[in-house]
C-alpha positions as CSV (number, residue, x, y, z in Angstrom):
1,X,-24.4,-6.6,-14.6
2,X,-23.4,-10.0,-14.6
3,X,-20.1,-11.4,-14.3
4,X,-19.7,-13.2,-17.8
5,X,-20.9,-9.9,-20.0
6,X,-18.2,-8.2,-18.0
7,X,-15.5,-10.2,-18.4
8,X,-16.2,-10.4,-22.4
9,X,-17.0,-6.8,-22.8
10,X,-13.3,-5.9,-21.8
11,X,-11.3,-9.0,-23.0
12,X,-8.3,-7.0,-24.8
13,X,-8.2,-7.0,-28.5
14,X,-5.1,-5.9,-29.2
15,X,-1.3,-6.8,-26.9
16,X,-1.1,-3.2,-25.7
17,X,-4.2,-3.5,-23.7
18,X,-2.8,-6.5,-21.9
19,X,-2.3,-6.3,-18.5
20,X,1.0,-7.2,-17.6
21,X,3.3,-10.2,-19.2
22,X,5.4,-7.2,-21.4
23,X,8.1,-9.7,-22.2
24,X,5.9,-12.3,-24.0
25,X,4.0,-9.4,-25.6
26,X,6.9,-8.1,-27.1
27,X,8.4,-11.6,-28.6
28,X,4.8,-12.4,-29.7
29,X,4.5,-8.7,-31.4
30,X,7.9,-9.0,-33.2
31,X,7.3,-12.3,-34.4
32,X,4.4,-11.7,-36.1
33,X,5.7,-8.6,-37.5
34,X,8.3,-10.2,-38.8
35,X,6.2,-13.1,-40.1
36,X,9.2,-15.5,-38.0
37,X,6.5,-18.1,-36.6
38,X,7.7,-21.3,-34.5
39,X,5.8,-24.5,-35.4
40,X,4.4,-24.1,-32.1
41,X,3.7,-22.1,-28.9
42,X,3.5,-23.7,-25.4
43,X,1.8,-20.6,-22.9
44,X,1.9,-21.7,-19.2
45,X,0.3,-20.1,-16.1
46,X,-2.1,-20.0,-13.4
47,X,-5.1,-19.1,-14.3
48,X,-7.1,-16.2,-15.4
49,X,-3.1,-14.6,-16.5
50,X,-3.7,-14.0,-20.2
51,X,-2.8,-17.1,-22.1
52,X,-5.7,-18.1,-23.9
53,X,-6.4,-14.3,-24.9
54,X,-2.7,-13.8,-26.1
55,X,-3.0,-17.0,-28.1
56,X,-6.2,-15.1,-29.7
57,X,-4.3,-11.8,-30.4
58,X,-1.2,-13.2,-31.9
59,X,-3.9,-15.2,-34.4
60,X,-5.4,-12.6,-35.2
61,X,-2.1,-10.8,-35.8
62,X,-1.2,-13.3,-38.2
63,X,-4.0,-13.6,-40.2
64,X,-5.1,-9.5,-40.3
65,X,-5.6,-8.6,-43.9
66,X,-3.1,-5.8,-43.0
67,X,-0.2,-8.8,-42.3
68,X,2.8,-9.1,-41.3
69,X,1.8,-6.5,-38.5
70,X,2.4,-6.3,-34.4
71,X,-1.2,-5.6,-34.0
72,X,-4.4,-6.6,-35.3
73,X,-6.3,-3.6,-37.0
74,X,-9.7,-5.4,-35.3
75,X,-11.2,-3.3,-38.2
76,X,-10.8,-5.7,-41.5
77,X,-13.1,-8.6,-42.0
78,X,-10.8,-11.3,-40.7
79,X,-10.2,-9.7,-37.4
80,X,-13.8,-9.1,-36.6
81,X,-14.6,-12.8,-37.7
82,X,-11.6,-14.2,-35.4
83,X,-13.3,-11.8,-32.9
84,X,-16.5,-13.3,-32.6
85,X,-15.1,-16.7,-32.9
86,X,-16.0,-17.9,-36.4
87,X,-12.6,-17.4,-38.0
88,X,-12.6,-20.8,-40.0
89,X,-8.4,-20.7,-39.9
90,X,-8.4,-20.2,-36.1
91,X,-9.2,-23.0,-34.7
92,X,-9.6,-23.3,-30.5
93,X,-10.1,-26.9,-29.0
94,X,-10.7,-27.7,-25.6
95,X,-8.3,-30.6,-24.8
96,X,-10.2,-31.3,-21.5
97,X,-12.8,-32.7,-23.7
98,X,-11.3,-33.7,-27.1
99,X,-8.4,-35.2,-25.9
100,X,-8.4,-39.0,-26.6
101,X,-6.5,-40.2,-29.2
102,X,-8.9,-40.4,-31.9
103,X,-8.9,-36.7,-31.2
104,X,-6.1,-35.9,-32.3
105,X,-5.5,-38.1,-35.0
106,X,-8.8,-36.0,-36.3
107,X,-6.5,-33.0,-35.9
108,X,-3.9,-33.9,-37.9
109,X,-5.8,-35.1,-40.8
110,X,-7.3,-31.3,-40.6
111,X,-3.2,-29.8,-40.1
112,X,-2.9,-31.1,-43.9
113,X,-5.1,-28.9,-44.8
114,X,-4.0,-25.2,-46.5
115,X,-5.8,-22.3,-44.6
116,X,-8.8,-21.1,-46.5
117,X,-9.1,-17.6,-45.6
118,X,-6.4,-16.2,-43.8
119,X,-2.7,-16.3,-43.9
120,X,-1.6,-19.2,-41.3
121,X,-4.1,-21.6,-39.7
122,X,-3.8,-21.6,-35.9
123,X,-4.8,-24.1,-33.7
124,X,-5.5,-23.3,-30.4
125,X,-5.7,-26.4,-27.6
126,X,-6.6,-25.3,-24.1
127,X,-5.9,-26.9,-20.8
128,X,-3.6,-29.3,-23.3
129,X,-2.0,-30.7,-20.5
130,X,-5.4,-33.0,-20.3
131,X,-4.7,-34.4,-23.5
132,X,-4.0,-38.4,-23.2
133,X,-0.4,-39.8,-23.8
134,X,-1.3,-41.6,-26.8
135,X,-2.8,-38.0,-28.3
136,X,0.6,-36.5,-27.0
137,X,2.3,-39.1,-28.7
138,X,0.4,-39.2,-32.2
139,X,0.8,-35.1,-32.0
140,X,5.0,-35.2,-31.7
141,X,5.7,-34.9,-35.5
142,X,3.3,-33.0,-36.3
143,X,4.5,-30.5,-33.9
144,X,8.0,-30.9,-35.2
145,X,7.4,-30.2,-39.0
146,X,3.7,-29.4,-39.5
147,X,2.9,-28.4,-42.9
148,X,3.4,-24.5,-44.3
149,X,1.4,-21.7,-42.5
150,X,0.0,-24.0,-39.6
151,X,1.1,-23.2,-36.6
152,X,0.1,-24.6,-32.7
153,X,-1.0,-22.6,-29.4
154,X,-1.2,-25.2,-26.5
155,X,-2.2,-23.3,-23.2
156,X,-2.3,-24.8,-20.2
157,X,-1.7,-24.3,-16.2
158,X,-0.3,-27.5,-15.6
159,X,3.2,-27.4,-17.8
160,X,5.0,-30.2,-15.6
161,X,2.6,-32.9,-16.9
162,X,3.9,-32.1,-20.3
163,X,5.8,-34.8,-21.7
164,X,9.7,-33.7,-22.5
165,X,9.4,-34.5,-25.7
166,X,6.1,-32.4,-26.4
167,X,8.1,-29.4,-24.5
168,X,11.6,-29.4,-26.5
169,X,9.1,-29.3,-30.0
170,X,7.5,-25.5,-28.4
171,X,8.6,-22.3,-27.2
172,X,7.7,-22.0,-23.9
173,X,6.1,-19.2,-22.4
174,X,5.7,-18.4,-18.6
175,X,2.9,-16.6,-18.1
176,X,3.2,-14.3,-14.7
177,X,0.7,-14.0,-11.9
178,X,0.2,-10.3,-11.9
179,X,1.0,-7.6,-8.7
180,X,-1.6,-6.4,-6.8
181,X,-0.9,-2.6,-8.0
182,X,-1.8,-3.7,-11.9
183,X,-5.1,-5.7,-11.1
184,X,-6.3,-2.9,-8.8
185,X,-5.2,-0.2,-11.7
186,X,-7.5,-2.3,-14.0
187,X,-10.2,-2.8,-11.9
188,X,-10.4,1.1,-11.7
189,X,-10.0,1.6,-15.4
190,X,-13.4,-0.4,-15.5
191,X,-15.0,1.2,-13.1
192,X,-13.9,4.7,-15.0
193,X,-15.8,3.6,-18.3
194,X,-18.6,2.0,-16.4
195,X,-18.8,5.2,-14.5
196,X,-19.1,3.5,-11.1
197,X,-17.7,5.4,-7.9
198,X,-15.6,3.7,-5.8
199,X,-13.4,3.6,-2.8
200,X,-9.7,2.6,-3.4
201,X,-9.8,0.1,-0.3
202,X,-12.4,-1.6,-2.4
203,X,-10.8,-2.0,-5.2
204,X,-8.1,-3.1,-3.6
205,X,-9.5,-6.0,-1.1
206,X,-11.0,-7.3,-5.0
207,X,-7.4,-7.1,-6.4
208,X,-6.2,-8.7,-3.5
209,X,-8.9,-11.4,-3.2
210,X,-8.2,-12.3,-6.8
211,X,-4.4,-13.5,-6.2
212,X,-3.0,-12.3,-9.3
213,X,-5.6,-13.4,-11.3
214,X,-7.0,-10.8,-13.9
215,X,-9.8,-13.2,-14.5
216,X,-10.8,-13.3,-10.9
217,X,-10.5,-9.9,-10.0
218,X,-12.6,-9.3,-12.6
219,X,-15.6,-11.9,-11.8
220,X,-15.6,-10.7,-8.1
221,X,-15.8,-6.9,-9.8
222,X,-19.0,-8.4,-11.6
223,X,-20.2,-9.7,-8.5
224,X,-20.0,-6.8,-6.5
225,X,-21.4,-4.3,-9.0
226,X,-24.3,-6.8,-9.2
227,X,-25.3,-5.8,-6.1
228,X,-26.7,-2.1,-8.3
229,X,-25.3,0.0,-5.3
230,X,-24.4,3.7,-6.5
231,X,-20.9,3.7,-4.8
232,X,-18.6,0.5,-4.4
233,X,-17.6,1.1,-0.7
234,X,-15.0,-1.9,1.0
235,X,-17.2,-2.5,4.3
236,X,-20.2,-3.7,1.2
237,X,-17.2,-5.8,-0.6
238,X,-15.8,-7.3,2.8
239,X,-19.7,-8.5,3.3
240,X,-20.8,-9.9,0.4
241,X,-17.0,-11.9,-0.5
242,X,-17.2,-13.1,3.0
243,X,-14.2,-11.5,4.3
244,X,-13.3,-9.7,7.5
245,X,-13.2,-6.6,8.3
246,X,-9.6,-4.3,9.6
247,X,-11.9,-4.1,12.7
248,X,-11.6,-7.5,13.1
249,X,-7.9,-7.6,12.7
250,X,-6.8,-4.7,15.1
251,X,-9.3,-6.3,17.5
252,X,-7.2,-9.9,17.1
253,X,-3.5,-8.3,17.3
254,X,-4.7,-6.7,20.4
255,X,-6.1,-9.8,22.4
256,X,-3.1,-11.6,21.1
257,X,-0.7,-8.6,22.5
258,X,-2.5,-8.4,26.2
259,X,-2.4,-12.3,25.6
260,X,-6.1,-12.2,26.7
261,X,-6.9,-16.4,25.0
262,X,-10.5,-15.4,26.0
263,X,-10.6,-12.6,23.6
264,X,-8.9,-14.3,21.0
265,X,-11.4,-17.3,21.1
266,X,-14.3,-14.7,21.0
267,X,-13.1,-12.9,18.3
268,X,-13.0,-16.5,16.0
269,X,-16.2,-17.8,17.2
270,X,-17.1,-14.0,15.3
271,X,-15.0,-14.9,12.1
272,X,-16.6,-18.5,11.7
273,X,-20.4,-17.1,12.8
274,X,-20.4,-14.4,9.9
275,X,-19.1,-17.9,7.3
276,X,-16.0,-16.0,6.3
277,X,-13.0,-17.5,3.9
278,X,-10.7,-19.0,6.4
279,X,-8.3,-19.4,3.7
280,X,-8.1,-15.3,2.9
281,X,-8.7,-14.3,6.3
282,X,-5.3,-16.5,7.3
283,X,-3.7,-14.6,4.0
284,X,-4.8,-11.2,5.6
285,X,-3.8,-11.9,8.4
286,X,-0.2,-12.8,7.3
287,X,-0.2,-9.7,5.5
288,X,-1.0,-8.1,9.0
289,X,1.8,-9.2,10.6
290,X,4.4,-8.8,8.1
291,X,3.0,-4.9,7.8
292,X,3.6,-4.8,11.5
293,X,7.2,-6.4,11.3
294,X,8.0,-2.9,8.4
295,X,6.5,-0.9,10.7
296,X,8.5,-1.7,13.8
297,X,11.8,-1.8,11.4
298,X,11.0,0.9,9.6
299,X,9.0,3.1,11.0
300,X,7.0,5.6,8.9
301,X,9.9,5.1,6.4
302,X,8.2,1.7,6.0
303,X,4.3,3.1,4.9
304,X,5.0,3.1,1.3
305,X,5.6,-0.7,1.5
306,X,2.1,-1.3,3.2
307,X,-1.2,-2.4,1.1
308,X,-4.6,-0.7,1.9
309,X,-6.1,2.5,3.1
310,X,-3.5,5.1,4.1
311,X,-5.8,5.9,7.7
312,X,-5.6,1.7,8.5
313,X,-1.7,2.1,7.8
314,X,-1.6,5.0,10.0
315,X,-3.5,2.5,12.4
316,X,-1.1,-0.3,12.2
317,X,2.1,2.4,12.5
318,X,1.1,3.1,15.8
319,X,0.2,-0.1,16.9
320,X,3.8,-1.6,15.3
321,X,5.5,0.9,18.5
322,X,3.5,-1.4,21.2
323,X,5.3,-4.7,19.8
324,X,8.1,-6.5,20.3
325,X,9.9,-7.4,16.9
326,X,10.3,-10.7,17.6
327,X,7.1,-11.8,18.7
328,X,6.2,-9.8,15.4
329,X,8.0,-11.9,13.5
330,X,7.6,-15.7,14.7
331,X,3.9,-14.8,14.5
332,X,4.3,-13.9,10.8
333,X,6.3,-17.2,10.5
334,X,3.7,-19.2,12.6
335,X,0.8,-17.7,10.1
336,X,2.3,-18.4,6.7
337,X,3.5,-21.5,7.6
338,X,0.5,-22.8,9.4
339,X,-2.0,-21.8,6.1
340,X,-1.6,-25.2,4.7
341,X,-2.2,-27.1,8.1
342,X,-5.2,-25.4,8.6
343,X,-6.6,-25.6,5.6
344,X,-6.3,-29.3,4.7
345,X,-6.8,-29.9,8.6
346,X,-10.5,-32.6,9.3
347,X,-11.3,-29.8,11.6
348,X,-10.1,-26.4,10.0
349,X,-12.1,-24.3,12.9
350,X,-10.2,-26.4,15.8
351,X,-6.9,-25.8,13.8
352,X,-7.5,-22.4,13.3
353,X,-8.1,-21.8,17.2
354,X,-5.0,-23.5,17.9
355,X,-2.7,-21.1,15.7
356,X,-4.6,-18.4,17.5
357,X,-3.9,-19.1,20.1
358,X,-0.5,-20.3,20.3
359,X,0.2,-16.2,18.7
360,X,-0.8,-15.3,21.9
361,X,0.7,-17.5,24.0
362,X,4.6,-17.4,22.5
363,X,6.1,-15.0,25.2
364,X,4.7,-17.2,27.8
365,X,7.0,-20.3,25.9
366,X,9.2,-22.3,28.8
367,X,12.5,-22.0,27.9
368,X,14.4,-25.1,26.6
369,X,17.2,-24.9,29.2
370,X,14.7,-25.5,32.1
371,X,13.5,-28.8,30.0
372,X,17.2,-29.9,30.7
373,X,17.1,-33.5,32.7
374,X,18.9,-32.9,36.1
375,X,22.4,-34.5,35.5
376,X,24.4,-36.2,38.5
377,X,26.4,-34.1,40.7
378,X,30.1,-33.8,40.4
379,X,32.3,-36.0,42.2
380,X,35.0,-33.4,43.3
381,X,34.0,-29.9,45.0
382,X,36.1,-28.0,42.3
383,X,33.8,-29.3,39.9
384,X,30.8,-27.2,38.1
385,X,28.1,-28.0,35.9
386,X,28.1,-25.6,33.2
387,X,24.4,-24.4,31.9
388,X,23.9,-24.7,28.8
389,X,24.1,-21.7,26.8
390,X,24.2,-22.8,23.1
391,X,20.3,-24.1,22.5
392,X,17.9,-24.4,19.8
393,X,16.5,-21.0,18.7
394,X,13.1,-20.5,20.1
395,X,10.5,-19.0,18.2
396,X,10.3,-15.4,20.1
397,X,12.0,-14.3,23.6
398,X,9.5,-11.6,24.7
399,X,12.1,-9.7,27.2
400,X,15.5,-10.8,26.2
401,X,18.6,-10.1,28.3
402,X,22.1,-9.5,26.5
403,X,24.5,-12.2,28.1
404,X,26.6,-11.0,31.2
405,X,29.6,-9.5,30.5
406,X,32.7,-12.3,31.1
407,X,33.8,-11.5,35.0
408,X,37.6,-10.1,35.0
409,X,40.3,-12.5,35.7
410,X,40.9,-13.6,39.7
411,X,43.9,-12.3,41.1
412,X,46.5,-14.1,42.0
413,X,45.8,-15.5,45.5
414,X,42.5,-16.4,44.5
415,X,41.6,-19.6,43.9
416,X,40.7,-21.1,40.5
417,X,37.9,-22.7,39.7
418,X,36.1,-23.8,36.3
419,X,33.5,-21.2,36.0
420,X,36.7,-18.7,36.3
421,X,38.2,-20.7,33.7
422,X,35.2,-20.5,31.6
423,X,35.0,-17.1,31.9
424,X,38.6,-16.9,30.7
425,X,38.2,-18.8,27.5
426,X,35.1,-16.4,26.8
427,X,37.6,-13.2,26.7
428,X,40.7,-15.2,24.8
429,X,37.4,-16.7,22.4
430,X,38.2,-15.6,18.9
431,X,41.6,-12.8,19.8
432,X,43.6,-15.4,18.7
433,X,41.7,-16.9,15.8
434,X,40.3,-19.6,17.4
435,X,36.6,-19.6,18.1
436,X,35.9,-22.8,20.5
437,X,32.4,-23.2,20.2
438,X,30.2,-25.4,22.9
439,X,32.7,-26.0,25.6
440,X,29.9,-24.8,27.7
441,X,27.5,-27.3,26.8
442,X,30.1,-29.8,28.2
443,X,30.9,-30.6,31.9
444,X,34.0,-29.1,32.8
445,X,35.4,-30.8,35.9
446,X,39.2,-30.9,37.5
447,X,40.8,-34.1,38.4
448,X,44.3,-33.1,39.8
449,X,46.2,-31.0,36.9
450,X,44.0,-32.4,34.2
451,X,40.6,-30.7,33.2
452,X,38.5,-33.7,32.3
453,X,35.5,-32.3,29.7
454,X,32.9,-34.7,29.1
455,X,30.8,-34.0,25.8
456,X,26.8,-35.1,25.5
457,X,27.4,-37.2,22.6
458,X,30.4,-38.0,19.8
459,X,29.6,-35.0,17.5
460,X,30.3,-32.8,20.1
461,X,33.4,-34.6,21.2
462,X,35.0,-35.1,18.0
463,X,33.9,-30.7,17.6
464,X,36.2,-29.8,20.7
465,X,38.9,-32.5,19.8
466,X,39.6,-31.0,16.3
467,X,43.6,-29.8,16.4
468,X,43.6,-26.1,16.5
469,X,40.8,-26.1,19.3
470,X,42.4,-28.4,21.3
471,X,46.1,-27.0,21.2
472,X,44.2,-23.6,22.1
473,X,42.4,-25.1,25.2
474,X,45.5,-26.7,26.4
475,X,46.9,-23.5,26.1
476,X,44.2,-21.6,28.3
477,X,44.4,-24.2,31.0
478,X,48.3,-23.8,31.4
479,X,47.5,-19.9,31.6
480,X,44.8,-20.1,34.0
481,X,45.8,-23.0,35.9
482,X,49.3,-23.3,35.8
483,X,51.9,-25.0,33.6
484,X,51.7,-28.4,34.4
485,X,47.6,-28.4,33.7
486,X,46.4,-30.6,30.8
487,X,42.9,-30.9,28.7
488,X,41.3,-33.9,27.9
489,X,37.8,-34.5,25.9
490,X,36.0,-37.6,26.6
491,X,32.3,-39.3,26.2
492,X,30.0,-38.0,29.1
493,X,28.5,-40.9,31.0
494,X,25.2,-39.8,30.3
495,X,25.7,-40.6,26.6
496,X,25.1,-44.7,27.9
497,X,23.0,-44.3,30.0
498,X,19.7,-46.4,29.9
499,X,16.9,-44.8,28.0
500,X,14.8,-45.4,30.9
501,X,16.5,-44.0,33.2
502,X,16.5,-40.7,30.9
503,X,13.2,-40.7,30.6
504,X,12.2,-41.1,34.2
505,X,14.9,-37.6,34.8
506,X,13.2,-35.8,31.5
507,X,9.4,-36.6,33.0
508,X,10.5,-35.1,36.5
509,X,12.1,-32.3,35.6
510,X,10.2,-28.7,36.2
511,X,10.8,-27.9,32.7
512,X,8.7,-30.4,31.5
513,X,6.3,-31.0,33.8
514,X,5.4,-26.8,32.5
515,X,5.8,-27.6,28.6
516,X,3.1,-30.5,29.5
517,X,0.6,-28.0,31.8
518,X,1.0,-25.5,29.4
519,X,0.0,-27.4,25.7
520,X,-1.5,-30.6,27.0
521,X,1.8,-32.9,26.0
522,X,1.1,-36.6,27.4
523,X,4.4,-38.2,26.2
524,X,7.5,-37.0,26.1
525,X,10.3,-38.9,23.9
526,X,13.5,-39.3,25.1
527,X,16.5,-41.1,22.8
528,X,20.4,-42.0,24.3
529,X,23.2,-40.0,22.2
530,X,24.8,-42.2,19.6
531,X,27.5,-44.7,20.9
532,X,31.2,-43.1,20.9
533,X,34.3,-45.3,20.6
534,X,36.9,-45.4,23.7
535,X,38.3,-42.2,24.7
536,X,41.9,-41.1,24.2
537,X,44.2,-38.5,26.4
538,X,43.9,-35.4,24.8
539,X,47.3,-34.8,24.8
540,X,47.8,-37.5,22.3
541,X,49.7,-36.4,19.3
542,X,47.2,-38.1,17.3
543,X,44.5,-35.7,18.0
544,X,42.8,-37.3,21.3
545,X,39.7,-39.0,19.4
C-alpha cells in the first residue's frame, strides 16, 4: 500500500472524524450552522494538524445542498463534487506558487464574481504566508469587505510572517500539535479497518516518530505496511525508520551509570553504524531520562506517566532504584538542552560523543570550591579564612553530604575565635528576622575589638552593608566578643589586584590544574572584581558604604 493512497483514503469528510482541534471544530460547526461567516479565516499550525482539511469541511458545509448545516451530508451532488476537487465555488490555490502580485490581482477580479453553484464561494490559499507583500497588500480590501457569499481560508504554518494588517482583517485559528495518545488511537483505528495485526509498541514508536503530526504518523504507517508483513511488530518499525532499539537504551544508561566511557563510545559507534536518526534517538533518549527521573520520584505511582510497552516500563522501574536523582536529572537537562547543539553541530557524531560522554562523567565533576585561587594568608593568628560555602549550583553532586551541624557555643574561658563566631551567626541566622547571607564568602579577620570583613567585590560589600544586616552583625560581635567589639565591611585587597597576578594563582591551583586534565581546557580566563569606592567605618550612621 502506498503511502499517498493511504493518506487520501482516510482524509476525514466530515468535523467529527477529525482528530483532535475540538475547539476550532466546534466554532467552525456553529458558524456554518448558523450561516454567521467572517470575510475570512486565517488556520495556523505545524504541519500535517488539520488545517487544509478543515478549510475543505467547513466549504463543504457551506455549500451542502442541505445548508445552513454543522456537517456536510457528503451525499448530495455538491459535496461529492467538492470531494473530488472539482467544486467550481471552492476554489484552493497554492500561494507557494501563485503568489506574485499579478496573482492576486487575478483573484480579485474572480472575488467579483457571484458563486455559480453553491451557496458561498470559498477560496482556499495554502502556505499563504509565501504570498509576496505586494499580493498581501493588493488582497487587504478585499479581505475587509469582499463581496456577498465569498469568503477566504488562508492556511499556513508560518503565521508570524503575516503582515498585521492581513491578521487584524481574519479570525485566527491555532491549529494544535496533537498528543501522542490521539495519533496512536488513530493509527490503530486504521489498522482495525485495514485488518492489519499489530503490536501497541509499534504503533506507538510511529505516533511518537510523527511529533504530533497526523500527516506524518500516517505516511510512516504507509511505509511500514509497505513492507506486506502479516503482523506490524516494533523491532520491524525500529529497523526500517532507522531508530534504536530499548536494548540500546538500557545498554547506554548502564555504561553511563558504571561510568564505563569505553562502553558508552562502543555503544554510539553501534547507533551511527546501523545510520540511525540522531535527531529521534537524542528525543528518546530524553524521554529516557525524564521516565527515570518519575520513576525514582514516584515510584510505581509514577508508571501511568510513562510511554511505551508496560514490560520496558517495568524495566526502567527497576533500573530508576539504582540512580541517584540528581544525576537523573542534570542528564535529562544536559539531553534536552544539548539536541540543538548537536544537531546544527559541523560534526554531529563528535558532538554527539561528547554529550555522551560528559552523562557519564558528571559525578566525577571537580568541585568549584577546589578551583578557588589560594588567597594570601592572614596577617594576625586570630584570623581565618572562611571557605566558601555559597557557590554556583553544579549540575549533579553524586554523594552529597548535608552541612555540619553549627558547633555549640564556647564556654566562657574559652577563647574566641572567628570560626566560633561564624558558627554563632549560623544559629542567630534568621531567629531574629534577619537572614545575613554570604558573610562566609568574606574574610573574617580581628584587628583589636573591631572585626574587619573584607568582601570579593562591591556587590557583595554593599549586600552585607545594607542597615538591618549590619546593625544585626554588630550585634552578634558585642554578644560573642564582648561589648566594646565593632564590625566593619570593606573592599578585599584581592578585588585590585593585577589580573596577572590572578591568573598565575587560578593556573596553579589543584582545582584547576583537574578541571583542565579532566575536559582538555587550555585557557583559563580570569577577570579583577569591579572597582569599589573608599571604604567607610561601619559604624557610620550613614550606613558604612
Amino acid at each position: 500500500m502506498s503511502t499517498t493512497s493511504l493518506t487520501a483514503k482516510y482524509r476525514p469528510q466530515t468535523f467529527a472524524a477529525v482528530v483532535g482541534q475540538e475547539a476550532v471544530k466546534a466554532v467552525l460547526s456553529r458558524a456554518a450552522a448558523e450561516d454567521k461567516v467572517a470575510p475570512a479565516y486565517l488556520f495556523s499550525g505545524t504541519r500535517g494538524v488539520g488545517k487544509t482539511t478543515v478549510a475543505r469541511i467547513f466549504a463543504k458545509a457551506l455549500n451542502c445542498e442541505r445548508a445552513p448545516t454543522a456537517e456536510p451530508c457528503n451525499e448530495c451532488v455538491r459535496c461529492r463534487q467538492a470531494t473530488a476537487g472539482v467544486a467550481v465555488d471552492v476554489i484552493e490555490i497554492d500561494a507557494a506558487s501563485h503568489g506574485n502580485v499579478e496573482d492576486a490581482r487575478s483573484l480579485k477580479e474572480d472575488v467579483g464574481y457571484a458563486p455559480l453553484e453553491g451557496r458561498y464561494k470559498v477560496f482556499i490559499i495554502d502556505e499563504a504566508h509565501m504570498l509576496s507583500r505586494h499580493a498581501f497588500n493588493a488582497l487587504l480590501k478585499t479581505l475587509e469587505e469582499p463581496p456577498p457569499r465569498v469568503t477566504f481560508i488562508l492556511a499556513t504554518t508560518e503565521p508570524h510572517k503575516f503582515p498585521a494588517t492581513i491578521v487584524s482583517r481574519c479570525q485566527h485559528y491555532a491549529f494544535k500539535t496533537l498528543p501522542l495518545p490521539q495519533i496512536a488511537a488513530h493509527l490503530e483505528d486504521i489498522l482495525g479497518r485495514e485488518g492489519v495485526d499489530f503490536e501497541p509498541g509499534a504503533v506507538q514508536v510511529i505516533a511518537r516518530r510523527g511529533a504530533g503530526s497526523v500527516r506524518d504518523g500516517m505516511s510512516l504507517l504507509g511505509q511500514a505496511l509497505a513492507a506486506g508483513r502479516e503482523r506490524l511488530i516494533e523491532e520491524d518499525v525500529r529497523v526500517f525508520l532507522g531508530l534504536a532499539g530499548q536494548e540500546v537504551f538500557f545498554e547506554l544508561i548502564g555504561a553511563v551509570h558504571g561510568r564505563d566511557l569505553a562502553g558508552v563510545s562502543r555503544i554510539l559507534r553501534g547507533v551511527l553504524d546501523q545510520g540511525l536518526d540522531l535527531g529521534f534517538f537524542l528525543r528518546e533518549l530524553a524521554g529516557v531520562f525524564r521516565n527515570l527521573f518519575l520513576l525514582r520520584r514516584l515510584g510505581e505511582a509514577g508508571l501511568p506517566l510513562i510511554e511505551g510497552a508496560a514490560e520496558d516500563a517495568a524495566r526502567w522501574l527497576a533500573w530508576s532504584g539504582r540512580l541517584d536523582a540528581a544525576h537523573v536529572h542534570a542528564c535529562w537537562q544536559l539531553v534536552v538542552e544539548g539536541q540543538r547543539r548537536v544537531m546544527t553541530s559541523l560534526e554531529p557524531a563528535l558532538a554527539l560523543e561528547l554529550l555522551l560522554l560528559n552523562l557519564a562523567c558528571l559525578p566525577e565533576l571537580v568541585r568549584l570550591e577546589d578551583a578557588e585561587p589560594a588567597r594570601p594568608a592572614a596577617p594576625t593568628a586570630s584570623a581565618a579564612p572562611v571557605a566558601n560555602a555559597e557557590r554556583q549550583p553544579r549540575p549533579v553532586e553524586a554523594s552529597r553530604t548535608p552541612p555540619p551541624r553549627p558547633a555549640p557555643a564556647p564556654a566562657p574561658d574559652e577563647p574566641r575565635s572567628v570560626e566560633g563566631f561564624l558558627e554563632f551567626v549560623d544559629r542567630k541566622n534568621g531567629r531574629t528576622g534577619t537572614v545575613i547571607v554570604g558573610l562566609r564568602q568574606a574574610r573574617v579577620e580581628i584587628a583589636g575589638e573591631t572585626l574587619m570583613v573584607s568582601c570579593q567585590h562591591s556587590a557583595h560589600r554593599e549586600g552585607l552593608s545594607e542597615r538591618r544586616k549590619l546593625d544585626a552583625l554588630n550585634r552578634y560581635a558585642r554578644e560573642y566578643f564582648g561589648p566594646g567589639f565593632s564590625v566593619r565591611v570593606e573592599l578585599s585587597r584581592d578585588a585590585a589586584r593585577p589580573q596577572a597576578e590572578l591568573r598565575r594563582e587560578a593556573e596553579a591551583s589543584p582545582g584547576v590544574q583537574a578541571v583542565k586534565s579532566l575536559f582538555e581546557v587550555q585557557d583559563v580566563a580570569v577577570e579583577p572584581a569591579p572597582a569599589a569606592p573608599s571604604d567607610t567605618n561601619a559604624n557610620d550612621p550613614q550606613g558604612g558604604s
